[in-house]
C-alpha positions, 0 to 999 in steps of 0.5 A: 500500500502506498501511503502519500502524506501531507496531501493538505499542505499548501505546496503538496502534489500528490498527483506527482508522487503518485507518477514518481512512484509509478516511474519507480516501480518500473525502474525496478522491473515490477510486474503488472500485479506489482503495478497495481498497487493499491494507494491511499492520500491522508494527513496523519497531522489532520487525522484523516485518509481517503481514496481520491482527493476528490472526496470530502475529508473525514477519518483514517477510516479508508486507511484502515479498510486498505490495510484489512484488504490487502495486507493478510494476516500473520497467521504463520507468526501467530502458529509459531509464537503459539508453540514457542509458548507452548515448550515454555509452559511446558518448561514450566510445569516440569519446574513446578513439579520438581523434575530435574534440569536433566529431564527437563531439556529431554521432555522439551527436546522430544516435545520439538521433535514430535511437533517438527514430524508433523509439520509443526502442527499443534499437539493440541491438533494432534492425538494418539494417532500422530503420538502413535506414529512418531513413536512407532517411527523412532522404532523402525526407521531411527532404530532407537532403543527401548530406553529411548522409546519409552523416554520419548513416550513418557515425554509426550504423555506428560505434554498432553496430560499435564499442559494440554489438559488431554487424555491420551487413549492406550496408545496400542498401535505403537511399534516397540523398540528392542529391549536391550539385552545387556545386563548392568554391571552392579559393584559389591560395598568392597569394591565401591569403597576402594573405588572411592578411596581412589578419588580424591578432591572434587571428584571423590566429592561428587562420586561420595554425593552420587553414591550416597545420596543417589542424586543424578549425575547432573545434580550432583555435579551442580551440587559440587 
C-alpha cells in the first residue's frame, strides 16, 4: 500500500508522487500485479485518509479498510509464537513439579521433535494417532532403543496430560523398540569403597554425593 502524506499542505502534489512512484516501480522491473498497487492520500497531522482527493475529508477510516484488504494476516507468526509458548509452559510445569534440569531439556527436546514430524502442527491438533506414529517411527526407521522409546513416550504423555489438559487413549498401535539385552554391571560395598578411596578432591566429592545420596549425575555435579 502506498501511503502519500501531507496531501493538505499548501505546496503538496500528490498527483506527482503518485507518477514518481509509478516511474519507480518500473525502474525496478515490477510486474503488472506489482503495478497495481493499491494507494491511499491522508494527513496523519489532520487525522484523516481517503481514496481520491476528490472526496470530502473525514477519518483514517479508508486507511484502515486498505490495510484489512490487502495486507493478510500473520497467521504463520501467530502458529509459531503459539508453540514457542507452548515448550515454555511446558518448561514450566516440569519446574513446578520438581523434575530435574536433566529431564527437563529431554521432555522439551522430544516435545520439538514430535511437533517438527508433523509439520509443526499443534499437539493440541494432534492425538494418539500422530503420538502413535512418531513413536512407532523412532522404532523402525531411527532404530532407537527401548530406553529411548519409552523416554520419548513418557515425554509426550506428560505434554498432553499435564499442559494440554488431554487424555491420551492406550496408545496400542505403537511399534516397540528392542529391549536391550545387556545386563548392568552392579559393584559389591568392597569394591565401591576402594573405588572411592581412589578419588580424591572434587571428584571423590561428587562420586561420595552420587553414591550416597543417589542424586543424578547432573545434580550432583551442580551440587559440587
Amino acid at each position: 500500500i502506498v501511503v502519500i502524506n501531507k496531501i493538505d499542505r499548501d505546496n503538496a502534489n500528490p498527483k506527482k508522487v503518485l507518477d514518481q512512484v509509478f516511474e519507480l516501480f518500473i525502474s525496478l522491473n515490477a510486474t503488472d500485479e506489482q503495478l497495481d498497487f493499491p494507494f491511499i492520500y491522508c494527513s496523519a497531522k489532520a487525522g484523516y485518509a481517503k481514496t481520491e482527493l476528490e472526496h470530502a475529508s473525514g477519518t483514517m477510516e479508508p486507511l484502515f479498510d486498505a490495510i484489512v484488504k490487502h495486507i493478510p494476516p500473520p497467521r504463520a507468526r501467530a502458529a509459531h509464537e503459539s508453540l514457542v509458548q507452548l515448550l515454555d509452559q511446558l518448561r514450566a510445569h516440569l519446574r513446578t513439579l520438581h523434575y530435574s534440569i536433566r529431564t527437563e531439556q529431554v521432555y522439551v527436546d522430544w516435545a520439538r521433535r514430535f511437533i517438527l514430524h508433523h509439520g509443526k502442527r499443534h499437539p493440541r491438533d494432534m492425538g494418539s494417532a500422530e503420538v502413535e506414529a512418531f513413536l512407532s517411527h523412532l522404532a523402525v526407521q531411527r532404530n532407537v532403543s527401548a530406553a529411548t522409546q519409552n523416554q520419548a513416550r513418557s515425554a509426550l504423555l506428560f505434554l498432553y496430560r499435564e499442559v494440554l489438559g488431554m487424555a491420551l487413549p492406550w496408545l496400542s498401535e505403537v511399534v516397540s523398540a528392542k529391549q536391550s539385552r545387556r545386563l548392568p554391571v552392579v559393584l559389591t560395598e568392597r569394591e565401591v569403597r576402594e573405588l572411592l578411596l581412589q578419588l580424591s578432591g572434587t571428584n571423590g566429592l561428587v562420586a561420595g554425593l552420587l553414591y550416597g545420596t543417589g542424586m543424578r549425575l547432573l545434580e550432583g555435579l551442580l551440587a559440587g
